[in-house]
MITIZA-600843 format. One record per residue (C-alpha): residue in three letters; x, y negated, z negated. Coordinates in pm, whole numbers, plus 50000, padded with zeros to 5 digits. Each point is the difference from the previous one (the first is absolute). Example, Ala and Ser with C-alpha at 12.3 -4.5 7.8 and 13.67 -1.06 7.14 Angstrom:
2
ALA512305045049220/SER501374965650066/
This chain:
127
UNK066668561121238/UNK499745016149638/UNK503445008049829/UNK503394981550059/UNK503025009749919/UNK502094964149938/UNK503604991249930/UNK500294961549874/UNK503414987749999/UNK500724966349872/UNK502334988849751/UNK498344971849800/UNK498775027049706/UNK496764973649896/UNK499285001850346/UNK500615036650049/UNK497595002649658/UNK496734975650129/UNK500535020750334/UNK499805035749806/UNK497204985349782/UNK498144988250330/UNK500385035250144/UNK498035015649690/UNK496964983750129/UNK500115023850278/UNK500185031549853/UNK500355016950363/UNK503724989650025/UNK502885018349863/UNK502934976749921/UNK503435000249969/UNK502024971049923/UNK503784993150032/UNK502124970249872/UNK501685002350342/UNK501085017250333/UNK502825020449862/UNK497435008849694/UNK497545007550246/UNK502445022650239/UNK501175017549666/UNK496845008649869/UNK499215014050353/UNK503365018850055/UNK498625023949721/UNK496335000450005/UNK497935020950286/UNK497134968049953/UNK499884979650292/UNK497944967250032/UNK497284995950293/UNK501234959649965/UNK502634982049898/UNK499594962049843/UNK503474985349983/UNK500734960149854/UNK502354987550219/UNK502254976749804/UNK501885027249759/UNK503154998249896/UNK502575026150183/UNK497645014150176/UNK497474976250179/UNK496445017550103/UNK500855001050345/UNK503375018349938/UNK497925020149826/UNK497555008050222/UNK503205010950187/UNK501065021649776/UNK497005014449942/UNK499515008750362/UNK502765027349988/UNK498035018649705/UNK498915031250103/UNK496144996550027/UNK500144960250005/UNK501054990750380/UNK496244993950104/UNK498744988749635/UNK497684964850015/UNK502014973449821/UNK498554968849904/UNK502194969149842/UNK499054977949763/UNK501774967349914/UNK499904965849920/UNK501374992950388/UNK496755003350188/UNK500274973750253/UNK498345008350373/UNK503495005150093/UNK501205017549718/UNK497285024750022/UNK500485009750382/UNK503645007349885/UNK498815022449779/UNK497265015950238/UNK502775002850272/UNK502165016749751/UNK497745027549981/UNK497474984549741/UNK496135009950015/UNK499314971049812/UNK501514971449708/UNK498514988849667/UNK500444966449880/UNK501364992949625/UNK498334992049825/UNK497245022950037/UNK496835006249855/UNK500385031349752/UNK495945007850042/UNK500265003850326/UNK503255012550117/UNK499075034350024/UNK497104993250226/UNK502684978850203/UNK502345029150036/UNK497115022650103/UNK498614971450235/UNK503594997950173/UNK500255037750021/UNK496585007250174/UNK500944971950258/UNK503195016650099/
């Protein structure tokens, strides 16, 4: 895989910031990042771009990343789209709720900023 087209959505903004800066290292993937879901669904209500995955923290305020995910799923152009979660919740059993929930994958916080754009792309070519 060459190009990605990424929507982060998380709504620590240091966190959102290391993640953007860790996504620069890969200059391959085209990222947009929202504060949270209903950011995220806004931006998309009025912009033709659609992401080709969606990464989604799951403990946000209002919206949690699952409710999110959701959401998401009723954008046109989004009902198919790989999401992959990342949170601080990664427990075996956490992480199969996430995978049944329609998940290709979960990323542990912390992670490493040096290498989570090779972790993305690792998750997405073993979908």
């Amino acid at each position: 895989m060459t190009g990605l087209k990424l929507m982060y959505v998380d709504d620590e903004p240091d966190i959102r910031e290391v993640a953007a800066f860790a996504f620069e290292l890969d200059p391959e993937i085209e990222l947009r990042v929202h504060s949270s879901g209903a950011a995220a669904l806004d931006a998309l209500a009025s912009d033709p771009w659609r992401p080709q995955l969606i990464l989604l923290d799951v403990m946000m305020p209002d919206m949690d990343g699952p409710t999110t995910l959701d959401r998401l799923r009723d954008v046109a152009g989004l009902e198919n789209t790989p999401a992959v979660f990342i949170t601080a919740r990664a427990q075996p059993q956490e992480r199969a709720a996430f995978i049944a929930r329609g998940a290709i994958g979960v990323i542990a916080k912390p992670f490493d900023p040096m290498t989570l754009a090779a972790d993305i792309r690792s998750i997405v070519a073993g979908a």
